[in-house]
C-alpha positions in Angstrom: -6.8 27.0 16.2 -10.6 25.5 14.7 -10.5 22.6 16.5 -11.8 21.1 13.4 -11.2 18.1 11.4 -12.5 17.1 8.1 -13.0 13.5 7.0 -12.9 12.9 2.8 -15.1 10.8 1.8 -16.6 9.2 -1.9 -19.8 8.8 -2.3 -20.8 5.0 -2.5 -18.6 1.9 -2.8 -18.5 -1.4 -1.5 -16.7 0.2 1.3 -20.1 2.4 3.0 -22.4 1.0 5.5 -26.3 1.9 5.3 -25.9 5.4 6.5 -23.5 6.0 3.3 -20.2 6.1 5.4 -17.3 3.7 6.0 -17.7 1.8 8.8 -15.4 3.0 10.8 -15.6 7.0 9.7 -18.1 7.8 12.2 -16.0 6.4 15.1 -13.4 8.8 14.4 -15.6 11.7 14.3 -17.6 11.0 17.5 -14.0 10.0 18.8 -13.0 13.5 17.9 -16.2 15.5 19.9 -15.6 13.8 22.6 -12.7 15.4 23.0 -14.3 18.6 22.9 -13.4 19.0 19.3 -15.6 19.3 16.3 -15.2 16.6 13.0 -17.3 16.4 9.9 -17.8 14.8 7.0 -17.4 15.6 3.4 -18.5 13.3 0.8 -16.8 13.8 -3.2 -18.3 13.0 -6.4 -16.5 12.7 -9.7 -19.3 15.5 -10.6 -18.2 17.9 -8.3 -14.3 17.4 -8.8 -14.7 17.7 -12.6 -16.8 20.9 -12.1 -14.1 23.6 -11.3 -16.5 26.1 -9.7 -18.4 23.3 -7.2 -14.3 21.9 -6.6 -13.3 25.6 -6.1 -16.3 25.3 -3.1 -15.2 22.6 -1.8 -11.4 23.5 -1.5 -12.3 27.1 0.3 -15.3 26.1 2.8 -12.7 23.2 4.1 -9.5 25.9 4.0 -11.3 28.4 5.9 -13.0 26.1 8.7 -10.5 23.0 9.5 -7.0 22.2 11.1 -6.6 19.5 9.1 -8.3 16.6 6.7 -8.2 12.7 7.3 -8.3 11.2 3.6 -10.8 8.1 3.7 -11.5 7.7 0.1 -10.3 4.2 -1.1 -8.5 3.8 -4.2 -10.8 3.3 -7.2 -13.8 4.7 -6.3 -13.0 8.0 -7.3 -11.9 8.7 -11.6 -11.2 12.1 -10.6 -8.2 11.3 -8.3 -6.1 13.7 -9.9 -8.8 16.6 -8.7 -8.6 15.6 -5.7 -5.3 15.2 -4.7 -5.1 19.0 -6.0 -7.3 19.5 -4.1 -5.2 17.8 -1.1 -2.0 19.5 -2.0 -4.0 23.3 -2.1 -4.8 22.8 1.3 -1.5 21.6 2.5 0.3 24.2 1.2 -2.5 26.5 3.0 -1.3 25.5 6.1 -4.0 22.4 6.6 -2.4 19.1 8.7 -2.8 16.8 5.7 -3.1 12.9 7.2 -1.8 12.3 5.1 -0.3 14.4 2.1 -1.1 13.3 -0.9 2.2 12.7 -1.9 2.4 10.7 1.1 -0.2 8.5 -0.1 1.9 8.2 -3.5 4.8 7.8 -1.6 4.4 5.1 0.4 1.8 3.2 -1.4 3.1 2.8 -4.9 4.8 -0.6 -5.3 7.6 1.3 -6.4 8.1 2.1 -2.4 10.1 -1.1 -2.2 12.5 -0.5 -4.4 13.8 3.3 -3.2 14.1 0.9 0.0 16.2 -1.6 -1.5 19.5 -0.4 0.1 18.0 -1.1 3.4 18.0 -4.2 5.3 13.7 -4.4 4.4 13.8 -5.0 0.6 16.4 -7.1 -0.9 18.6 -5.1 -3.2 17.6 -7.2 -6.3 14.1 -5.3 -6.2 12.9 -3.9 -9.3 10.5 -1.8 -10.6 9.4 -1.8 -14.5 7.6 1.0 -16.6 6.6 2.4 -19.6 9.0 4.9 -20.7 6.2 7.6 -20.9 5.2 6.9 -17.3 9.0 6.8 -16.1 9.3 10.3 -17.7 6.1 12.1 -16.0 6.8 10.8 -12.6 10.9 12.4 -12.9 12.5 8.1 -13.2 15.5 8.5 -15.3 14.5 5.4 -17.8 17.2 2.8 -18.3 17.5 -1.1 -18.8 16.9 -2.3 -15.3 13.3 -0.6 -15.8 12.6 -2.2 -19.2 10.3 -5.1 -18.2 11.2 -7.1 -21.3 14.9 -6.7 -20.8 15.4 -7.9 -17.1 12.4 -9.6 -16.0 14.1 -12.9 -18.5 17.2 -11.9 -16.3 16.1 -11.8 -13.1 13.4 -15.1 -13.4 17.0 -16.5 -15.0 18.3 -16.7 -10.6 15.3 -17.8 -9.0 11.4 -18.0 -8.6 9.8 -13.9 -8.7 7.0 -12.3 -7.7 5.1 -9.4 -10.2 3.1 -6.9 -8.5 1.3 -4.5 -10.2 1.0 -1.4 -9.1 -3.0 -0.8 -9.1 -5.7 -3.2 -8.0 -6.4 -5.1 -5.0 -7.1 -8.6 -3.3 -4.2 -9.7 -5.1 -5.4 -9.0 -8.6 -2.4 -8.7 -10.5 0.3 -10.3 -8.3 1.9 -13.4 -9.8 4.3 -16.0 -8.8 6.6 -16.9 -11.6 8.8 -19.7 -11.3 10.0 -22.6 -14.1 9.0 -25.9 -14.3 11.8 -27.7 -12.9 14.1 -25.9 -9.7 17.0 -27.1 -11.3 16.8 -25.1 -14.3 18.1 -22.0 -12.7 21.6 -20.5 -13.0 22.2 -21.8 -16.4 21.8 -18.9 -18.7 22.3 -15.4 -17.9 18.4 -14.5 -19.8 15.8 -17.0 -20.2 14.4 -17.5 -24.2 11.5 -16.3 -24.6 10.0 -19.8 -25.3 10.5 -21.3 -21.6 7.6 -22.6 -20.1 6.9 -20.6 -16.8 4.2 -21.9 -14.2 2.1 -18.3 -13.1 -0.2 -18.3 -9.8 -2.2 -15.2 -9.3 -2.7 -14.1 -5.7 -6.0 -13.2 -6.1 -7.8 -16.7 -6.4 -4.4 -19.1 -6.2 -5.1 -20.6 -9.8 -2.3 -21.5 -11.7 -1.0 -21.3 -15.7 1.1 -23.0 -17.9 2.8 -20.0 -20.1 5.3 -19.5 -21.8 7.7 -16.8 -21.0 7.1 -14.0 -23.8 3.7 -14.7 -24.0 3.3 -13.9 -20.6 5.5 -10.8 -20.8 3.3 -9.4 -23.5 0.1 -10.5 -21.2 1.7 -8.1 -18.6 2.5 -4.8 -20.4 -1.2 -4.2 -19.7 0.0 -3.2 -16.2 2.3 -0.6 -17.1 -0.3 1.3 -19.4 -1.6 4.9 -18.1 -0.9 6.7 -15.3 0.4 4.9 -12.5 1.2 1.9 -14.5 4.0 0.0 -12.8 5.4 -3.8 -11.9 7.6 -4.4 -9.3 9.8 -7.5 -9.3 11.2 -9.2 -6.3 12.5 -12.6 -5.5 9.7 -14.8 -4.2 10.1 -15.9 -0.4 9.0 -19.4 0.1 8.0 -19.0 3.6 5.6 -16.8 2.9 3.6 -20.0 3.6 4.3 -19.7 7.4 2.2 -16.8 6.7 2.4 -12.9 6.1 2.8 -10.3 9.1 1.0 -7.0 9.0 1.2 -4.2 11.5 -1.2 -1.6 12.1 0.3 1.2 13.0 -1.6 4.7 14.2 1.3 7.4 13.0 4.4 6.0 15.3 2.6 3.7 17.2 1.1 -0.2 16.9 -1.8 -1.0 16.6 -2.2 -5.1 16.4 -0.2 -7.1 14.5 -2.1 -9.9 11.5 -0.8 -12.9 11.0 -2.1 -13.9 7.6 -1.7 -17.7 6.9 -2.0 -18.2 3.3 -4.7 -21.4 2.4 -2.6 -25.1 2.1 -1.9 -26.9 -1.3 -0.2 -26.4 -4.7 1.2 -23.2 -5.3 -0.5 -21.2 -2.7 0.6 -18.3 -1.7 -2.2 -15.4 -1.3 -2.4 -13.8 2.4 -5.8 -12.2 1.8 -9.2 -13.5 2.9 -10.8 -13.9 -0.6 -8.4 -16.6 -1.4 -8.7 -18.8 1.6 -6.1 -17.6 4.1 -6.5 -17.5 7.7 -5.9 -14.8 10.0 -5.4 -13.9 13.4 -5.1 -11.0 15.3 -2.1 -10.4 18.1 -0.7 -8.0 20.2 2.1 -6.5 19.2 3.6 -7.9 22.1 3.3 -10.9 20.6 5.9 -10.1 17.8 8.0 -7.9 19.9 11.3 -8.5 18.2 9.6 -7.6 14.5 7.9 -4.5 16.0 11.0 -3.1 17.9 13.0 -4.0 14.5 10.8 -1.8 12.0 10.2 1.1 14.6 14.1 1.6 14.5 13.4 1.5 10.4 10.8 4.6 10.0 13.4 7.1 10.1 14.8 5.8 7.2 11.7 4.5 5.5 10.5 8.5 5.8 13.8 10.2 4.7 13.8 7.6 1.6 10.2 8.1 0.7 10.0 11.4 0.4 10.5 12.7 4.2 6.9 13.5 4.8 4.9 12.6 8.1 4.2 9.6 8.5 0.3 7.9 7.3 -2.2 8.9 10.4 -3.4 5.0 9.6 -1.4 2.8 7.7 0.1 -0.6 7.6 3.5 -2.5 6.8 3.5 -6.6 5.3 6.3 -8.6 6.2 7.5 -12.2 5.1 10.0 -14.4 6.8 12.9 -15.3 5.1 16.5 -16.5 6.2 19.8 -15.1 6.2 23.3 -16.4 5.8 23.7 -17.4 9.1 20.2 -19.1 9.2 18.3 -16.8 11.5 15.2 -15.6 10.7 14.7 -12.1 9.3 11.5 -10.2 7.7 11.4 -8.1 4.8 9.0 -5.7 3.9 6.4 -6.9 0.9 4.1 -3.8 0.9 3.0 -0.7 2.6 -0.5 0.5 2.4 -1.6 4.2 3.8 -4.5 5.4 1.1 -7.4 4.5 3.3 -6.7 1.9 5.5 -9.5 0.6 7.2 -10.1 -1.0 10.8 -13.4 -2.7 10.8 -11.9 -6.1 11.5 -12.2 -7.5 14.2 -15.3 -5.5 15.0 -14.4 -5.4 19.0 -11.1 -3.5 18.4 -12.7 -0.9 16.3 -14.1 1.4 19.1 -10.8 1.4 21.0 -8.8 2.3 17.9 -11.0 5.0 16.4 -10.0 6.8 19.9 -6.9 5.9 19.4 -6.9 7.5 16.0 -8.7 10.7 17.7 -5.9 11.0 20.0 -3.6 11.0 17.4 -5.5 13.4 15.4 -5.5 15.8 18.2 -1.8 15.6 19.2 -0.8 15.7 15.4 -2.7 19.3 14.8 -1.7 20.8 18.4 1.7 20.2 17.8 1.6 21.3 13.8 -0.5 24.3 14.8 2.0 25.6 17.9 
């Protein structure tokens, strides 16, 4: 065994501090030598991905001197990302710990997540996901009726008040709340016309529209254009307003748990920081119940998304809701695991990234026995 790990890395972003890394890279790499073991850093381009002999480089020099790569390149801020999950998947099948595999990343952090986890008590079954039928074809989803967007969505916004999430983007761009003007109004036809007058709230700043149904639709297809397009559709939870609950986890383990309390008025209902909401950060003996619930889950959230390892860093979002009985129960609105960061609160940051190196180290030991 190397004893080596290499950190991916694209060059610039919002995400990089002055000395051109993410803020918490470094950690993990000092992390890593103290433990005796070496770590370094390898920063991608779009140039050099596009360029097959300079990619070629890239793919051998990190085959033939690591254990393993960390991926900590966020979404967006590479084009090539194609390249360079080839890239990814060469060295996995060379042997290399991937944390994660590619398909991993794919796996778990497509929108679409939700719904292979639909017959599970974290998703409610009426979870949809809608795409183009060029897209459904090159990623292997037999295209039918409950994917057409147009078809169902009238259906499904027919029973209740929905939530669209697109499958790219971030902050909350492209997540809606969809609802009709007047609570009574649903249950009373199986589709609604395509004239109804919906009231839209995008999670990303809170601001609301007046639309009207079709109009809106046809606003929307814009999401499920090009690779990766995608909108998932699930029933809105209104106690999402007690606030959203995310756990950190490093591999099988938790971190801290957020408690993300979305800002007060109107139709509110965006847990991230841009749009007003509140957070705190707990122990995960705080929400005990929660965390010993979903770490009973992760065998069957793996052997339903694909039965890969686990994310090295990733993170699970819950939202109250009720059951029959009235007791409270969570369900799961989103997992994220493409670069995850860990920069907030500063103080905790030290402490995880040699959490992180532990995990690194027993990860590659026991893949490399």
């Amino acid at each position: 065994m190397k004893k080596n790990i290499v950190f991916f890395e694209a060059v610039g972003g919002s995400d990089k501090g002055a000395d051109g890394h993410r803020k918490d890279t470094m950690p993990m790499v000092n992390a890593l030598k103290a433990k005796g073991w070496n770590a370094e850093v390898v920063q991608l381009t779009d140039e050099a991905l596009r360029d097959s002999t300079k990619r070629e480089e890239i793919y051998k020099k990190v085959r033939d001197t690591a254990d393993g790569y960390v991926s900590r390149v966020n979404p967006g801020n590479l084009k090539e990302e194609k390249l360079y999950f080839d890239v990814l998947r060469k060295l996995c099948a060379d042997g290399l710990v991937g944390m994660p595999h590619p398909d991993a990343m794919i796996g778990y952090g497509a929108k679409d997540a939700l719904t292979k986890l639909a017959d599970t008590p974290l998703v409610p079954s009426d979870t949809y996901a809608y795409y183009d039928p060029a897209e459904a074809k090159r990623i292997g989803v037999t295209f039918s009726d409950k994917h057409d967007f147009k078809k169902t969505f009238p259906k499904t916004l027919a029973k209740g008040e929905r939530v669209l999430k697109q499958n790219r983007g971030s902050t909350g761009e492209g997540i809606w709340r969809v609802r009709l003007e007047s609570s009574s109004d649903y249950n009373k036809v199986e589709s609604l016309p395509l004239d109804t007058k919906i009231i839209c709230t995008e999670a990303k700043d809170n601001h609301t529209e007046e639309r009207k149904l079709g109009e809106f639709m046809d606003f929307c297809e814009h999401y499920l254009v090009g690779d990766n397009g995608m909108l998932v559709d699930m029933t809105f939870l209104p106690r999402i307003k007690e606030g959203e609950i995310r756990i950190l986890m490093l591999y099988k383990t938790p971190v801290y748990v957020v408690h993300k309390k979305p800002a007060e008025g109107g139709d509110a209902f965006s847990a991230t920081l841009f749009s007003g909401a509140k957070y705190r950060y707990d122990e995960p003996k705080d929400w005990q119940t929660l965390v010993d619930w979903f770490l009973g889950q992760l065998p069957q959230i793996k052997s339903k998304l694909g039965n890969y390892d686990l994310p090295l860093i990733w993170t699970a979002d819950f939202i109250l809701d009720t059951d029959e009985k009235g007791a409270d129960r969570y369900i799961l609105g989103e997992i994220n695991c493409s670069c995850v960061g860990f920069t907030s609160p500063e103080e905790f940051m030290a402490k995880i990234a040699v959490m992180v190196g532990d995990n690194i180290v027993e990860i590659v030991s026991e893949k490399k026995a």
